[in-house]
Backbone as JSON, one array per atom type, in Angstrom:
{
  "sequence": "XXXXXXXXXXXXXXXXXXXXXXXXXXXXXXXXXXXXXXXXXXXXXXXXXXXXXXXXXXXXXXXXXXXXXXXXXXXXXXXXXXXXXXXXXXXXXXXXXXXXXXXXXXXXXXXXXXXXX",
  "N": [[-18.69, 20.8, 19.42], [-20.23, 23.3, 17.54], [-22.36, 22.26, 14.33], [-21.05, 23.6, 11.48], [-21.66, 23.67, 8.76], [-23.35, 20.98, 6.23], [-23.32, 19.04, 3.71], [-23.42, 17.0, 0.52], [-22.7, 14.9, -2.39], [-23.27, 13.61, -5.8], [-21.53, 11.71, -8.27], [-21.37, 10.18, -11.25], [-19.28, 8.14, -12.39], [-18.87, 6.91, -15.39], [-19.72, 9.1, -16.77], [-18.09, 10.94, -15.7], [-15.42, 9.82, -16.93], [-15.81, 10.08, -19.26], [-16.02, 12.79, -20.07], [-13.19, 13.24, -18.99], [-12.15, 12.09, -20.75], [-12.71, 13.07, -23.79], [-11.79, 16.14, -22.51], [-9.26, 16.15, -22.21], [-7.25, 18.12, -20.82], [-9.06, 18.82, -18.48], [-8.7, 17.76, -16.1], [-6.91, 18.72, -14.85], [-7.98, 21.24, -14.2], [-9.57, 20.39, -12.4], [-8.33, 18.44, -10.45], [-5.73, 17.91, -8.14], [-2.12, 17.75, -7.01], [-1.67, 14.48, -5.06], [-4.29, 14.01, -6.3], [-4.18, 13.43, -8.67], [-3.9, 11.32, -11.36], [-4.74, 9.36, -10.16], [-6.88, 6.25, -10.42], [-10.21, 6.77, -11.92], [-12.79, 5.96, -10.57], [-12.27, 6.99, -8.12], [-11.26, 9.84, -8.39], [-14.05, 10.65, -9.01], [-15.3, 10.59, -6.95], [-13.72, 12.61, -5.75], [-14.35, 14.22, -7.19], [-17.11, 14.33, -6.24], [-16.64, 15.35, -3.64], [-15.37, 17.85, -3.5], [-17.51, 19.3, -4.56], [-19.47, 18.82, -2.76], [-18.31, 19.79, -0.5], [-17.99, 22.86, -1.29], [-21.07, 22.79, -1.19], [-21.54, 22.73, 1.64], [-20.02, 24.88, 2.56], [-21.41, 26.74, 1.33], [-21.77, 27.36, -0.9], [-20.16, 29.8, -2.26], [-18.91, 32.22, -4.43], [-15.86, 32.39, -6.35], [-14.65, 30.25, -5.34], [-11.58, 28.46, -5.32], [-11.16, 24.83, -7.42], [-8.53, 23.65, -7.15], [-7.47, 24.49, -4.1], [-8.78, 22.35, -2.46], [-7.79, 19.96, -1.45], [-8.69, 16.6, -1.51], [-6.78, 14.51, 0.7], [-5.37, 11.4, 1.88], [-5.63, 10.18, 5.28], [-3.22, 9.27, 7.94], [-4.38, 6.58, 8.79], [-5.73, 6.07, 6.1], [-7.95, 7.43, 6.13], [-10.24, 9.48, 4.47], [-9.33, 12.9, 4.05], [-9.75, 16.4, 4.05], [-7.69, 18.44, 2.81], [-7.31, 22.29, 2.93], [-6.33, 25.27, 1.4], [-5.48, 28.44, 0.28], [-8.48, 29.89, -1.41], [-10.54, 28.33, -0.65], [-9.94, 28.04, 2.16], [-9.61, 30.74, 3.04], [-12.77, 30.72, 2.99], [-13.84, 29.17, 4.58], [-12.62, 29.93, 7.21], [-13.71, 32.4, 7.32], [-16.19, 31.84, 8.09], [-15.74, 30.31, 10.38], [-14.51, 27.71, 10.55], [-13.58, 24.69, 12.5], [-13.18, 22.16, 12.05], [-13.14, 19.71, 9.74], [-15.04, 16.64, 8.57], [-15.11, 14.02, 6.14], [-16.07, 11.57, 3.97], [-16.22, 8.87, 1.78], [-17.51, 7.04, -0.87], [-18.02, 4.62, -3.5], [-19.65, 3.06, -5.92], [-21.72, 0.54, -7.81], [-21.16, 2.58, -10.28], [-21.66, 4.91, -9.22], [-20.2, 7.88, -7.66], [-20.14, 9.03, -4.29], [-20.16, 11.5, -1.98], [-19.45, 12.65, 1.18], [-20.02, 15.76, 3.86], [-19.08, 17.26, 6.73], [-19.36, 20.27, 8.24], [-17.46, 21.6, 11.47], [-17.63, 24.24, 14.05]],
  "CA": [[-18.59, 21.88, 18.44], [-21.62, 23.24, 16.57], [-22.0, 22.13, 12.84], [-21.52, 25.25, 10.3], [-22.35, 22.73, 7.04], [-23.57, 20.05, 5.78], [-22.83, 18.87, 1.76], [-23.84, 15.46, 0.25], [-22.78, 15.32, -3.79], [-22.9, 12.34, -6.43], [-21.29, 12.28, -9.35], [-21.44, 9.68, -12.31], [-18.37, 7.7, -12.8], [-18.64, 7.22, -16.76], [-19.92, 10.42, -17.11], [-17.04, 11.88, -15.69], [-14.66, 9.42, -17.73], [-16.45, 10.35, -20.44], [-15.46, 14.46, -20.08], [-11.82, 13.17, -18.79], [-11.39, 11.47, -21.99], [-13.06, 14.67, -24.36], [-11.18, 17.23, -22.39], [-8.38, 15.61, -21.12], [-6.67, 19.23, -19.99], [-10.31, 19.03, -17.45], [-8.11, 16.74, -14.9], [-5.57, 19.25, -14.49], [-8.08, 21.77, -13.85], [-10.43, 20.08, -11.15], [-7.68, 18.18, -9.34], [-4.39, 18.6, -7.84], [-1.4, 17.02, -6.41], [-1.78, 13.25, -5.28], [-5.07, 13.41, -6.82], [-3.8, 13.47, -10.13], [-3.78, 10.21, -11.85], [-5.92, 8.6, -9.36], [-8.53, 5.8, -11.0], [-11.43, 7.34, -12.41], [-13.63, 6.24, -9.58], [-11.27, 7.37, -7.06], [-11.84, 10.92, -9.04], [-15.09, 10.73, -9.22], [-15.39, 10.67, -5.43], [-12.78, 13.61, -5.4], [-15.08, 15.51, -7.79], [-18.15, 15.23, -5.8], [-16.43, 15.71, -2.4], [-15.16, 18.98, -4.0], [-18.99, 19.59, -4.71], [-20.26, 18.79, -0.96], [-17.22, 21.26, 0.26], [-18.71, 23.91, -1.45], [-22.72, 23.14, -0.56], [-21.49, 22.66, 2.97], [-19.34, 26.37, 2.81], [-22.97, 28.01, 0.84], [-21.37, 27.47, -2.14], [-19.81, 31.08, -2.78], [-18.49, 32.17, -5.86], [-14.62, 32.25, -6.6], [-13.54, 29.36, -5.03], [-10.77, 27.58, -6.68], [-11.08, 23.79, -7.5], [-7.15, 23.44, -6.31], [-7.29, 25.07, -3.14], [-9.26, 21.81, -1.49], [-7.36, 18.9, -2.24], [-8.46, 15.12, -0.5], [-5.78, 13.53, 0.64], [-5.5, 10.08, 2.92], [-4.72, 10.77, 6.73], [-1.64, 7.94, 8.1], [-5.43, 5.71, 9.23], [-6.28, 5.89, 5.0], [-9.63, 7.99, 6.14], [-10.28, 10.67, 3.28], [-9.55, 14.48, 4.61], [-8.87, 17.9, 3.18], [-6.47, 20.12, 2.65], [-7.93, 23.65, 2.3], [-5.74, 26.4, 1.09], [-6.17, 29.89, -0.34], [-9.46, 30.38, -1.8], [-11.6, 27.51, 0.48], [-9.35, 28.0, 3.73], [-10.26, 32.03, 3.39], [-13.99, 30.89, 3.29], [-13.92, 28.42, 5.98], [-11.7, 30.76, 8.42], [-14.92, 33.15, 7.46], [-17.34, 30.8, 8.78], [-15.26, 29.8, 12.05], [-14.49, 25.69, 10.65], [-12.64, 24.31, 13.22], [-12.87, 20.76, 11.63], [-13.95, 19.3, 8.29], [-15.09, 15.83, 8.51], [-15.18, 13.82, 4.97], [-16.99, 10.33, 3.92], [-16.82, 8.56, -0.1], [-18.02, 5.89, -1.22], [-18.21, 4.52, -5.0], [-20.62, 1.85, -6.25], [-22.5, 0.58, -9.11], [-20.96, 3.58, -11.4], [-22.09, 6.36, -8.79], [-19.3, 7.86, -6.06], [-20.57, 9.75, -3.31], [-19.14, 12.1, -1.03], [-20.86, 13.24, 2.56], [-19.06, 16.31, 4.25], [-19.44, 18.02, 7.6], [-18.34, 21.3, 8.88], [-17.75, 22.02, 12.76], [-17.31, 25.54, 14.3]],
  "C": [[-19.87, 21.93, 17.6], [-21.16, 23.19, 15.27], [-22.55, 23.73, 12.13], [-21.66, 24.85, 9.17], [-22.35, 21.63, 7.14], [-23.76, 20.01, 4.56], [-22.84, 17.26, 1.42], [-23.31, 15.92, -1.52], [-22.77, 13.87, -4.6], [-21.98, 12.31, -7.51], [-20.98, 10.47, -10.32], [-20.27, 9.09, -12.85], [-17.56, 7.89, -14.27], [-18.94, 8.22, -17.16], [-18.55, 11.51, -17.02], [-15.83, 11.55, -16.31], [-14.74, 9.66, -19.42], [-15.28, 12.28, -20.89], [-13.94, 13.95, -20.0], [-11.57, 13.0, -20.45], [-11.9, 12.48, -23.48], [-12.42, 15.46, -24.16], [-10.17, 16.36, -21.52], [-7.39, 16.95, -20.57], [-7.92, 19.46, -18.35], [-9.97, 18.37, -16.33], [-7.24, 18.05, -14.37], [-6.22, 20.76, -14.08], [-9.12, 21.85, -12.4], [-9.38, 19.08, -9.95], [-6.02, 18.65, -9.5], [-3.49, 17.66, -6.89], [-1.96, 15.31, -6.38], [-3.09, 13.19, -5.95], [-4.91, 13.15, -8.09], [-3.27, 11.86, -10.63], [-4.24, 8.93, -10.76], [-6.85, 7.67, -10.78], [-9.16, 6.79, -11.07], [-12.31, 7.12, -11.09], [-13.21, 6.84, -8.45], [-11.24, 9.26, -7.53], [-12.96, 11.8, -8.99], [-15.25, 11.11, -7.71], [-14.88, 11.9, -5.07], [-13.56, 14.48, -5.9], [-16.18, 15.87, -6.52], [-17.79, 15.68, -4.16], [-15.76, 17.36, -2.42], [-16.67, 19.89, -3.76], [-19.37, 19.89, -3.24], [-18.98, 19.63, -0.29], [-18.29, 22.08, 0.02], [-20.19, 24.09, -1.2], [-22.28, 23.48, 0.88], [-21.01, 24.13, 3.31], [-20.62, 27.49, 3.0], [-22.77, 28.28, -0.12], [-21.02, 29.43, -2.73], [-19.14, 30.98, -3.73], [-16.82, 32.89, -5.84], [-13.68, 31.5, -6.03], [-12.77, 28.4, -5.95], [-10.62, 26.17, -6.59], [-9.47, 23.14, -6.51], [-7.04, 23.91, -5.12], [-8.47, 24.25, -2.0], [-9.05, 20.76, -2.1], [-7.86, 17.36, -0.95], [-7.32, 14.44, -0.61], [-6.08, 12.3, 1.89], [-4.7, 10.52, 4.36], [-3.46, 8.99, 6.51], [-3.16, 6.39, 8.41], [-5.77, 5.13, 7.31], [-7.81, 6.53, 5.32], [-9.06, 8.84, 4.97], [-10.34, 12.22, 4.15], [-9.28, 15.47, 3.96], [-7.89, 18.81, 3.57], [-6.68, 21.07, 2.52], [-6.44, 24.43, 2.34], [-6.45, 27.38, 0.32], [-7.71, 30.2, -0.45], [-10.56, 30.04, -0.3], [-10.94, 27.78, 1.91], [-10.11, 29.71, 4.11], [-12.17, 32.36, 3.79], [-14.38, 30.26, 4.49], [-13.23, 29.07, 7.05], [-13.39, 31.68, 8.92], [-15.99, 32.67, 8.46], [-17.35, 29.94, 9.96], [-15.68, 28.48, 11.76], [-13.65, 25.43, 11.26], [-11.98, 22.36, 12.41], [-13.6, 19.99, 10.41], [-13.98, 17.75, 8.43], [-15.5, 15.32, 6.91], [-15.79, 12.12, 4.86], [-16.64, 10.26, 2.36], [-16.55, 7.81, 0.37], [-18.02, 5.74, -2.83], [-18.43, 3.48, -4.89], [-21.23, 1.84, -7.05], [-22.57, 1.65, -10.09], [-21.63, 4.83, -10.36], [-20.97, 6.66, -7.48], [-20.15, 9.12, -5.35], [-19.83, 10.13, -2.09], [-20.29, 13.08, -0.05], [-19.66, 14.22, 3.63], [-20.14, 16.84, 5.09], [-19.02, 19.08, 8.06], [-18.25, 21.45, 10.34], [-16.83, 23.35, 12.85], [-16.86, 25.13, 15.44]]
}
């Protein structure tokens, strides 16, 4: 299958514990379902794999944070869930398969996403 994206994102552990704990309604609007009350680094990973979705799509504008949730396959790999917003852009773009990657270390999580057509 040919790749239709590629998306790499980091994101800042305490930085983002930082905002959680400032706006604590800011959880409830960047994740969803099991991700909700996840660790912070476990979050963090969810944020930027959110992020590398959207570089990998072309980052278009009105996709909705909830409508690409990571969840754990039955193995514990990390995969997504697309609905509504992200499933309508990825249908666009003929994704047959979304591969997903995080990592978190020394206060930075990182998330590495692939698209195939």
């Amino acid at each position: 299958m040919p790749v239709v994206g590629v998306g790499v994102d980091v994101c800042d552990v305490e930085r983002l514990r930082a905002a959680l704990e400032r706006t604590p309604a800011l959880a409830a609007r960047l994740f969803v379902g099991g991700e909700l009350g996840l660790p912070v680094e476990s979050l963090a990973a969810r944020f930027a794999a959110k992020e590398a979705l959207a570089k990998a799509l072309g980052a278009p504008a009105g996709m909705d944070w909830h409508d690409a949730e990571v969840v754990p396959l039955p193995s514990g790999q990390p995969a997504f869930e697309l609905r509504g917003t992200v499933l309508a852009v990825a249908d666009r773009l003929g994704v047959r398969a979304t591969h997903l990657s995080l990592s978190h270390d020394a206060g930075i999580a990182t998330a590495f996403v692939v698209l195939e057509g």
